[in-house]
C-alpha positions in Angstrom: 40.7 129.6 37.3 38.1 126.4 37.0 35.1 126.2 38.7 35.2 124.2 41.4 33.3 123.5 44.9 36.1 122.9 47.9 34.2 120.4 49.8 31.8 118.1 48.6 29.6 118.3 51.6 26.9 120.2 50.3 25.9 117.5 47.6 25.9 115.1 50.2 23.7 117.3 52.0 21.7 118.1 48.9 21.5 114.6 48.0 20.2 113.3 51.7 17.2 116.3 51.5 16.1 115.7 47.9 16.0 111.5 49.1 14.1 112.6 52.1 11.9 115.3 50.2 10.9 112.4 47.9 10.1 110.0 50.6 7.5 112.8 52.0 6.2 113.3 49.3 5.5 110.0 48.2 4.7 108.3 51.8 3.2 105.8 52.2 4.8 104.5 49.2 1.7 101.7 48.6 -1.0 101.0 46.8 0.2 102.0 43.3 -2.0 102.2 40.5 -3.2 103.9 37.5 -6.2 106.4 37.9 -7.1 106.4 34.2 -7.1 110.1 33.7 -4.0 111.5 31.4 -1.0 111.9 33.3 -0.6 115.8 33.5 -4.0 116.7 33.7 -2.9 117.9 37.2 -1.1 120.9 35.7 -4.0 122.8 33.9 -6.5 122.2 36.9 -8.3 125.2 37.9 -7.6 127.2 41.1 -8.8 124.2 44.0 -12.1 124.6 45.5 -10.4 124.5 48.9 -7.0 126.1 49.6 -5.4 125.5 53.1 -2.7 128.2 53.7 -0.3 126.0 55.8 -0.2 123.3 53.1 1.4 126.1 50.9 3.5 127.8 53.1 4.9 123.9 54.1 5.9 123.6 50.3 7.5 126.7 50.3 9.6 126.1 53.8 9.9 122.5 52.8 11.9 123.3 49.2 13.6 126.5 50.4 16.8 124.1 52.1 16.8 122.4 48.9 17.1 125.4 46.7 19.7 126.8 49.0 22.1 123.2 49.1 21.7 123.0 45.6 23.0 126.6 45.1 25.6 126.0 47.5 26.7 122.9 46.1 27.2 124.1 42.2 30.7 125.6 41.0 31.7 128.7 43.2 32.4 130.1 40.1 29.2 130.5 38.2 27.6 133.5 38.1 24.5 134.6 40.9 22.1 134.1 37.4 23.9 131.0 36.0 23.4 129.1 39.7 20.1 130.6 40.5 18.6 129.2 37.4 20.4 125.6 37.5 19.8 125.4 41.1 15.6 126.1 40.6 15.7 123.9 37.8 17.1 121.3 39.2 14.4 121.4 42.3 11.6 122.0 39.7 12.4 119.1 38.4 12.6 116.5 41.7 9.2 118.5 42.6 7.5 118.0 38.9 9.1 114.1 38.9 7.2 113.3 42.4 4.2 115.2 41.6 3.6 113.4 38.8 4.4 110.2 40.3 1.8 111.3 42.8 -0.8 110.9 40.5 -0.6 107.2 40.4 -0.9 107.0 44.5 -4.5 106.5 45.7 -3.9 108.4 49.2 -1.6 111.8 47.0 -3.2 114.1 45.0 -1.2 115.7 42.2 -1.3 119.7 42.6 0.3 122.6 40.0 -0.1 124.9 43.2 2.1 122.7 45.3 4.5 122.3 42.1 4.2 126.7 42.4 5.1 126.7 46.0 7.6 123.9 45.7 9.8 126.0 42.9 9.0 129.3 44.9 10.9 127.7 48.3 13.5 126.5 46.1 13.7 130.2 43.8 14.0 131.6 47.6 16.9 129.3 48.7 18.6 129.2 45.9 18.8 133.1 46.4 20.3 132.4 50.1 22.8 129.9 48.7 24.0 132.0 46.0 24.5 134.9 48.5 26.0 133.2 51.2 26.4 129.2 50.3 30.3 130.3 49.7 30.5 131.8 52.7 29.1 128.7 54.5 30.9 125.9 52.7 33.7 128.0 50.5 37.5 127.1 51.6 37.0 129.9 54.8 33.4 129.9 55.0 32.6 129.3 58.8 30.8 126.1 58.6 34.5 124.6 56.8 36.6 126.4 59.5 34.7 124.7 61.9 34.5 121.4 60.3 38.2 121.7 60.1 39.1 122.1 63.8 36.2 120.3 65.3 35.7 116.6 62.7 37.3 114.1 61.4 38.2 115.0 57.3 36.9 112.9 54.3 33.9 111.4 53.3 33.9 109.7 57.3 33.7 113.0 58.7 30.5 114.3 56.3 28.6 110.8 56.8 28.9 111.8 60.3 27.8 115.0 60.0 24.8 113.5 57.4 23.8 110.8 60.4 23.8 113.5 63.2 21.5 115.9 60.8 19.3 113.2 60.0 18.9 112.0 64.3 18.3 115.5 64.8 15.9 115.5 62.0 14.4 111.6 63.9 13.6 113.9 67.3 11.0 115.6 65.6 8.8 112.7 65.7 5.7 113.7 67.2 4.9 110.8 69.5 8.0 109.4 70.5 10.5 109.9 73.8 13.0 112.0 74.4 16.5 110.9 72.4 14.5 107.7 71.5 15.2 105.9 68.1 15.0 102.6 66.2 11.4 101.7 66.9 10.7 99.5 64.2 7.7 97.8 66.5 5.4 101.1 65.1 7.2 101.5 62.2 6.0 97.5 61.3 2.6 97.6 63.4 3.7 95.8 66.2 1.8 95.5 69.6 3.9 96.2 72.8 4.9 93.4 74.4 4.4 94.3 77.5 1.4 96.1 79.5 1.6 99.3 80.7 2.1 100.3 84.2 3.6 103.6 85.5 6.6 102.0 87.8 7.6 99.8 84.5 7.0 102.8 82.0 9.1 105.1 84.1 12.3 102.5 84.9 12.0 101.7 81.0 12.4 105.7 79.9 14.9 106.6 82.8 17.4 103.4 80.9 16.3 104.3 77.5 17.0 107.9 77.9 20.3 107.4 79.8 21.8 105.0 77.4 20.6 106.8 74.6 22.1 110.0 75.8 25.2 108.2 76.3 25.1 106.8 73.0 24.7 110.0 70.7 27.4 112.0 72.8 29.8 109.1 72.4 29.0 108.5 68.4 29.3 112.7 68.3 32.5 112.2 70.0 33.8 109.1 67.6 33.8 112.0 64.7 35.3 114.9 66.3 39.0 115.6 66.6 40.0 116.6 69.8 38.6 115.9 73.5 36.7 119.4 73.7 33.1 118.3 74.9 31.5 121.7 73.1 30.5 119.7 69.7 28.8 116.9 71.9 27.0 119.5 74.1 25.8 120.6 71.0 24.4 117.9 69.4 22.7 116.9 72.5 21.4 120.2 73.2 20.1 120.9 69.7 18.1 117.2 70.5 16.3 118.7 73.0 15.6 122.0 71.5 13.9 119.7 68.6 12.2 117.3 71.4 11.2 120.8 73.2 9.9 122.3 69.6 7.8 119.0 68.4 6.4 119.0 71.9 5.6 122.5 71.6 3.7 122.2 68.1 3.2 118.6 67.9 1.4 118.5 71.8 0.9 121.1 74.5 2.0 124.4 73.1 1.5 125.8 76.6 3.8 123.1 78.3 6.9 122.8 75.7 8.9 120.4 77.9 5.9 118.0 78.9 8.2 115.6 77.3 10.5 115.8 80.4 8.8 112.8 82.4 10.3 111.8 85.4 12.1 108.9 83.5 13.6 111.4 81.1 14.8 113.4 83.8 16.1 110.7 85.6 17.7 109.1 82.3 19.1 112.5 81.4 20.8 112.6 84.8 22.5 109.0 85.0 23.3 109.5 80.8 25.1 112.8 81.6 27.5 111.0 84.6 28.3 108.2 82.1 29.2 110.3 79.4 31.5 112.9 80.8 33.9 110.4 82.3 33.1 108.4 79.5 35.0 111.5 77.4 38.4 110.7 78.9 38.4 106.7 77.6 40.3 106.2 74.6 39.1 106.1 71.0 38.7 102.1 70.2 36.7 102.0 74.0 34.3 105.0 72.8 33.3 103.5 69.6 32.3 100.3 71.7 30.1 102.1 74.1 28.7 103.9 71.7 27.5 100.6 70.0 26.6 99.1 73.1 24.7 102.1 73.9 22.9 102.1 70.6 22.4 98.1 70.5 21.1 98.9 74.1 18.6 101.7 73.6 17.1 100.1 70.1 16.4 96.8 72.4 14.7 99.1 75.4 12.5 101.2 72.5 11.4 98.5 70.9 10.2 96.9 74.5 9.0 99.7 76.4 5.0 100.1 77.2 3.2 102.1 74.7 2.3 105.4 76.9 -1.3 106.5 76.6 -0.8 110.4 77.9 0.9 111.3 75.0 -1.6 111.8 72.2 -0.5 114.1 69.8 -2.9 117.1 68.7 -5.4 115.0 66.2 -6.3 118.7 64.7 -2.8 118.7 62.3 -3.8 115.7 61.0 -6.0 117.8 58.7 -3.0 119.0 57.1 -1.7 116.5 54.4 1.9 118.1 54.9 1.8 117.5 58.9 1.0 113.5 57.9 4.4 113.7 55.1 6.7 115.1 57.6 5.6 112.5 60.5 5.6 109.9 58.2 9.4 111.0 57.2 10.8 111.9 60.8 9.3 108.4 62.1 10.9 106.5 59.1 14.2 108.1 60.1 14.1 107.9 63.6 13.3 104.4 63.5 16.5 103.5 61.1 18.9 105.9 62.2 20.5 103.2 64.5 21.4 101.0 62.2 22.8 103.7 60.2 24.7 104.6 62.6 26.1 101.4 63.8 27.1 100.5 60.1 29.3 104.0 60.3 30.9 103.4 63.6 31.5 99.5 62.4 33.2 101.1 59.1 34.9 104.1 60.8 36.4 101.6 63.3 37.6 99.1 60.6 39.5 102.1 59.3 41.1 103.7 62.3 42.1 100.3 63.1 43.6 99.5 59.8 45.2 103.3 60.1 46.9 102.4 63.6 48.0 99.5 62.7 50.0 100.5 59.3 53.7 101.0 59.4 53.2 104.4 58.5 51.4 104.8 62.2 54.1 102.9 64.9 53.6 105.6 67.8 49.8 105.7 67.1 49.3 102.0 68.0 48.0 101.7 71.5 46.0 105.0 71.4 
């Protein structure tokens, strides 16, 4: 029987890590030049004078879903030693490619012991994903069960699933609002445009927050099958378990939900009554809210007052790992709009053009 993967979204999830991975690693992607020194001098340095434990540890955790997608996403029918080797080779090489490339960034330092840790996360997950990837992503593995009964099939339904990973993946973001996205005024050094005040800061987060909200449950529901809520409840719960776990590292670990302001709980309020009626409306009228809602909620981000009580904690700034993964979670919160309005654009061109064929007659006013 050949070899074969039944779905192919586990490369497009491997693909969207190791493009993020490299991002992190290579932020802030400036000031490139040549040090002078040979290339892989890195890998024969001696044991570093100063060894922070959390920098390691965030190599290991940071290559250990890598190893595990890659191992997932490799013929079902290779052997457990066949994939495990492929699969940490394949990671060694994305981690020895960046570390090198490192090397000629003046802000990176190139490191064999983060090159150690990096294959050690990925020997780890590529364990996982040999053990239990099938199960996961194999023709009955749960997460293809659900996939099938919940969203939409093709390569529509695992961009979806790609652009609600990576918003989830945007509300990590240390210093922004709740369900906020597409702030390209910090992303480009921007100054707010307007001063703050607490009345205009508050009605700014209560219309950011509810059209936001109404937004992602709508774009959630644009990809799912049938008109149960669960999957959108999801998604937007899962947001706020990542707002609630950034806040909780990120700010106050005593006070997890200090991001709910009163805006956010007013926002979250109005959001939730718009969207649940909002459920019922038919397809072609969700997909325009939803790009209203995101075309609405990118304007307000972009506008609202720059709030000084949320400074984040200045101590994980020491860490050169905390400074890569806010430097990727702010880079994908503030495109993820645009992403996502250049999906439901193209998934709306082609239910259109699929209700309109002869093949569909009945299907044409749904």
């Amino acid at each position: 029987m050949p070899a074969s993967t039944s779905s192919s979204l586990p490369r497009a999830l491997a693909l969207a890590y190791a493009l993020l991975v490299a991002y992190a690693c290579l932020h802030p992607l400036t000031g490139w030049r040549d040090s002078g020194l040979p290339a892989f001098d890195w890998l024969w340095a001696p044991w570093p004078r100063y060894f922070i434990v959390e920098d390691f540890l965030f190599n290991i955790l940071g290559y250990l879903p890598l190893g595990f997608l890659f191992a997932a996403a490799l013929p079902q029918g290779w052997g457990m030693a066949r994939t495990l080797a492929v699969a940490t080779v394949l990671a060694g090489l994305l981690s020895f490619g960046l570390e090198a490339a490192q090397n000629y960034l003046p802000t990176r330092v190139a490191s064999n012991l983060d090159l150690g840790g990096n294959i050690a996360g990925a020997l780890v997950g590529a364990m996982l994903g040999a053990r239990w990837g099938g199960a996961l992503f194999g023709p009955q593995g749960r997460l293809q069960r659900w996939r099938a009964q919940y969203v939409i099939g093709g390569r529509s339904g695992e961009a979806g699933l790609v652009l609600l990973g990576l918003w989830l993946l945007g509300q990590l973001t240390a210093n922004d609002l709740l369900f906020s996205s597409g702030d390209l005024r910090s992303l480009l050094g921007i100054p707010a445009p307007l001063p703050f005040s607490p009345e205009r800061f508050i009605a700014f987060d209560t219309a950011l927050t509810a059209s936001a909200l109404l937004a992602v449950g709508l774009f959630a529901r644009c990809m799912t099958r049938s008109a149960n809520p669960a999957p959108v409840l999801l998604v937007l719960g899962l947001g706020v378990l990542a707002k609630t776990l950034a806040t909780w590292t990120f700010f106050e670990p005593a006070a997890p939900l200090a991001w709910l302001t009163p805006g956010a709980e007013r926002g979250m309020m109005i959001g939730a009554a718009l969207l649940l009626p909002c459920l019922l409306l038919p397809r072609y009228a969700q997909h325009a809210l939803a790009g209203a809602g995101l075309l609405l909620a990118t304007a307000l981000v972009n506008l609202i007052p720059e709030n000084p009580y949320l400074p984040y904690n200045q101590q994980l700034t020491s860490y050169s790992n905390f400074l890569n993964f806010h430097g990727l979670t702010q880079l994908v919160d503030s495109l993820w709009p645009y992403l996502a309005l250049a999906y439901l654009s193209a998934l709306g061109l082609w239910r259109g053009e699929r209700l309109a064929s002869p093949a569909h007659p009945r299907r044409r006013h749904l």
